[in-house]
C-alpha positions in Angstrom: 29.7 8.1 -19.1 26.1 7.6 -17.7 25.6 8.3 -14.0 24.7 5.7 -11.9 23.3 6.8 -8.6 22.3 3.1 -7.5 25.4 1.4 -8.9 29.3 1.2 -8.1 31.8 -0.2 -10.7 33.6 -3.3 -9.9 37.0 -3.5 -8.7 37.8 -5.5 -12.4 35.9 -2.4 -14.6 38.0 -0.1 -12.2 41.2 -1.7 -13.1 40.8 -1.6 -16.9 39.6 2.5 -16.4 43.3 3.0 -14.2 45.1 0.9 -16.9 43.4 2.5 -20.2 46.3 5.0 -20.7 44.0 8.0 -20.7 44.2 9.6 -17.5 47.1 12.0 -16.3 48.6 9.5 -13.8 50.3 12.3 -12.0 46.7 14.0 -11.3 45.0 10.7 -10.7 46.9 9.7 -7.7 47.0 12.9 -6.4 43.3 13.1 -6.8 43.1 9.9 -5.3 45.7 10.1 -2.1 43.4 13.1 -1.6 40.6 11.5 -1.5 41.9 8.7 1.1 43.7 10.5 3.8 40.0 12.4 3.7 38.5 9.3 4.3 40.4 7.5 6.9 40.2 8.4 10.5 42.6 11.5 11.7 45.3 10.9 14.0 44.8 11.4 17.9 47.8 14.3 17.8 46.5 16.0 15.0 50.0 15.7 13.2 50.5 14.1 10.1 53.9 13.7 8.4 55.1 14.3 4.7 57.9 11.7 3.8 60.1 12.0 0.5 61.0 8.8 -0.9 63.2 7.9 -4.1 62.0 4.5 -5.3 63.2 2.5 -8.3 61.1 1.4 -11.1 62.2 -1.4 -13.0 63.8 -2.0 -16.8 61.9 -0.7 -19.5 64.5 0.1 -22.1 67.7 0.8 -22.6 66.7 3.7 -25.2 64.3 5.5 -23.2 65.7 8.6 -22.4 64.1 8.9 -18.9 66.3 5.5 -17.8 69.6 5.3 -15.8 71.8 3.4 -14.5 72.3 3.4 -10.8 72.5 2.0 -7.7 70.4 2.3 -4.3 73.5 3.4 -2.2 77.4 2.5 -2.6 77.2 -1.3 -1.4 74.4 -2.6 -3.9 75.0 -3.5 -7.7 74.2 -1.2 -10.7 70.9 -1.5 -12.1 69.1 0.5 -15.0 65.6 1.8 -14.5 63.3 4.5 -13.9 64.0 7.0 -10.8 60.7 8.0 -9.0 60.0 10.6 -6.3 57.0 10.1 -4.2 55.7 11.7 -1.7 53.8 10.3 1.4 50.9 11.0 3.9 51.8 9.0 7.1 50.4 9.1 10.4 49.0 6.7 13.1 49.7 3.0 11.3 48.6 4.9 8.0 50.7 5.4 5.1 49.3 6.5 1.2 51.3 8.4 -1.0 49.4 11.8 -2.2 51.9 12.4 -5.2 54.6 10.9 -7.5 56.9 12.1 -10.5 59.4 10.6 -12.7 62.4 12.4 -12.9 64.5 13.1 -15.4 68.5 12.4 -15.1 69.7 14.9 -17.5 67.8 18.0 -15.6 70.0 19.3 -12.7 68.5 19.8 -9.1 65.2 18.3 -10.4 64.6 15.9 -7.2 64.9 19.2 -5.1 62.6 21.2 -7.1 59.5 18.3 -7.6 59.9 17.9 -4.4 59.5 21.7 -3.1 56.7 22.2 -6.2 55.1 18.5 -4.4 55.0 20.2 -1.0 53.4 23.8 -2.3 50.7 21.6 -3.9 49.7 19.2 -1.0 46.0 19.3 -0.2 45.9 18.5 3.6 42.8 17.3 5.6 40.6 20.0 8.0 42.4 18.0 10.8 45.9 18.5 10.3 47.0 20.9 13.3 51.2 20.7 12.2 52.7 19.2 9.5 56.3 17.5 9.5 58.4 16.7 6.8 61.0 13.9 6.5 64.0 13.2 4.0 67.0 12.1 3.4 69.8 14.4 2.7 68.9 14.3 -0.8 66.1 16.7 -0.4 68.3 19.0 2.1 69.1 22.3 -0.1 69.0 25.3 1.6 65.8 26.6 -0.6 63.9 23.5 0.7 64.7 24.7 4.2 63.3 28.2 3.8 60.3 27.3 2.3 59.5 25.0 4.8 59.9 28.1 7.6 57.6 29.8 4.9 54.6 27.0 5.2 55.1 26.7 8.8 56.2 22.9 8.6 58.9 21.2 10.9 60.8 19.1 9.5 63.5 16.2 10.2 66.6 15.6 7.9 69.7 13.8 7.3 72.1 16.5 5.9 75.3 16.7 3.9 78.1 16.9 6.1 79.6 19.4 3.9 76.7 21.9 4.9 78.4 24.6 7.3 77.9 26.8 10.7 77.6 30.5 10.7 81.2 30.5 11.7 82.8 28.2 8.5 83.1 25.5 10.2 82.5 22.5 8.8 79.6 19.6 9.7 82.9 17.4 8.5 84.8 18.5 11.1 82.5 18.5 13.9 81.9 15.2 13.3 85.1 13.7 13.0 86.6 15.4 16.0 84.1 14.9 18.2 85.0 12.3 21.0 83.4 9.1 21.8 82.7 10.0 25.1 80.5 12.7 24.4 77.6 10.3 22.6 75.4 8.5 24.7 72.9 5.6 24.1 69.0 5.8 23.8 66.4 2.8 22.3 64.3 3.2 20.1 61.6 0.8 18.8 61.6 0.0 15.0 58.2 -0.7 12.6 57.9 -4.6 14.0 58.3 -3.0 17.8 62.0 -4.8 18.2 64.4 -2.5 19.7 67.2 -0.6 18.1 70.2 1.1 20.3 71.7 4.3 18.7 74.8 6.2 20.2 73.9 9.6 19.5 74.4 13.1 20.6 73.0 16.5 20.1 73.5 20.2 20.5 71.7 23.1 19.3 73.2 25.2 16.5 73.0 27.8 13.8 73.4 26.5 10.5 74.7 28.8 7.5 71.6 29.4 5.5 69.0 27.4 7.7 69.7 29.3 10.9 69.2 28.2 14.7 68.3 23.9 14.5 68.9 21.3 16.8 72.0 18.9 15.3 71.7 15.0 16.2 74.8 13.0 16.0 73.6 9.1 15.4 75.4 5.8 14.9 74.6 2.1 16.0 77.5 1.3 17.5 79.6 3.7 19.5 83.1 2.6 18.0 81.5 3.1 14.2 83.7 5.5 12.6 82.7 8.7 11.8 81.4 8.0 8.3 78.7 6.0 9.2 77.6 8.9 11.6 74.6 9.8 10.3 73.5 13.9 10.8 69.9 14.9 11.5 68.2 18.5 11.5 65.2 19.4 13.0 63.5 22.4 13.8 61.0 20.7 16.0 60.7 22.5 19.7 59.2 20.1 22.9 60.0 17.1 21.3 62.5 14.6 22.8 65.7 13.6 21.1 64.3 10.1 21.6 61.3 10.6 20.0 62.8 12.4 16.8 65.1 9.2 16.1 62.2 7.8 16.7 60.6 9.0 14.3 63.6 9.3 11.6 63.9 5.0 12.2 60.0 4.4 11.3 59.3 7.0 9.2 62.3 7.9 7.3 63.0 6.7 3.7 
């Protein structure tokens, strides 16, 4: 193609070059989500955060082998579609995803290893002073964990609460025998600025596997039973408990 030093394409000739079906699409988004978190302005803290996000794509067919049926959790109806990781730049009021791949449902622990390959690959502005990453217990293997300590990233993530202390003691446990009385209650603003009230509570443990990280204990209501205690991981040091939940509310996926 000729170059045009004088000229820009149009947003329509654009289009058709995206939509032509030869480009790498994997490659072109990354190449592009690198090219706009270069662009826009960097964030006044100088911290930028990674989030993980499963997203479903839509019917195609029932005979492609990359298509599922699923559901988004336990209380929405089965659908079949295409499941897709992506991976997202957010800071400030900014949020552009850097990377994306489709995974395949008959390949075991795939979401966990995209997702750790995703995070070795990430081209991050000059800027960027600390990176944290945030996911939902999905993405919370213990090989995820250590190669964040590796890069140097914090992180905040629900985790299974089957994952255990250094003693054998089960996440499962702790939760369900800890009393009410023990969890107090904090606000936190959501995207819109509305406030949200969690009941939460935290301590600072040692994790088998992960090591020393601070445990948050977080419901709405104070009376919720303890399945719908939701547990949270951090390795983040000077950073309120407010502030992390926080964070988990606006950012998380």
């Amino acid at each position: 193609m000729r170059h045009l030093p004088d000229k820009q394409l149009t947003y329509w000739a654009s289009v058709r070059f995206v939509r032509s079906g030869l480009w790498d699409e994997r490659e072109l988004l990354e190449a592009m989500g690198a090219e706009v978190v270069r662009f826009l302005p960097p964030a006044m803290d100088s911290v930028i955060y990674l989030v993980a996000d499963l997203t479903l794509k839509g019917k195609r067919a029932e005979l492609n082998p990359l298509g599922r049926k699923t559901r988004l959790n336990e209380y929405s109806r089965y659908c079949f579609g295409f499941e897709v990781l992506l991976l997202l730049a957010c800071w400030s009021h900014y949020r552009v995803p850097i990377a994306c791949v489709v995974l395949d449902p008959d390949k075991k622990a795939e979401q966990n290893n995209h997702f750790r390959r995703l995070l070795r690959g990430v081209c991050l502005p000059t800027w960027v002073k600390q990176v944290v990453v945030v996911a939902d217990a999905g993405f919370a293997a213990t090989k995820t964990f250590l190669q964040l300590e590796k890069l140097g990233f914090g992180y905040v993530f629900v985790t299974a609460r089957t994952r255990k202390f250094e003693d054998g003691k089960s996440l499962r446990d702790f939760v369900q025998h800890l009393p009410k009385s023990n969890y107090r209650r904090i606000k936190t603003l959501k995207a819109d600025g509305r406030r949200r009230d969690y009941w939460i509570y935290e301590c600072r443990k040692s994790l088998h596997g992960i090591g020393d990280v601070t445990i948050i204990l977080s419901k709405q209501r104070r009376r919720n039973s303890p399945k719908k205690t939701k547990i949270i991981v951090t390795n983040l040091e000077g950073v309120s408990i407010e502030d992390t939940i926080n964070l988990r509310a606006t950012l998380g996926s």
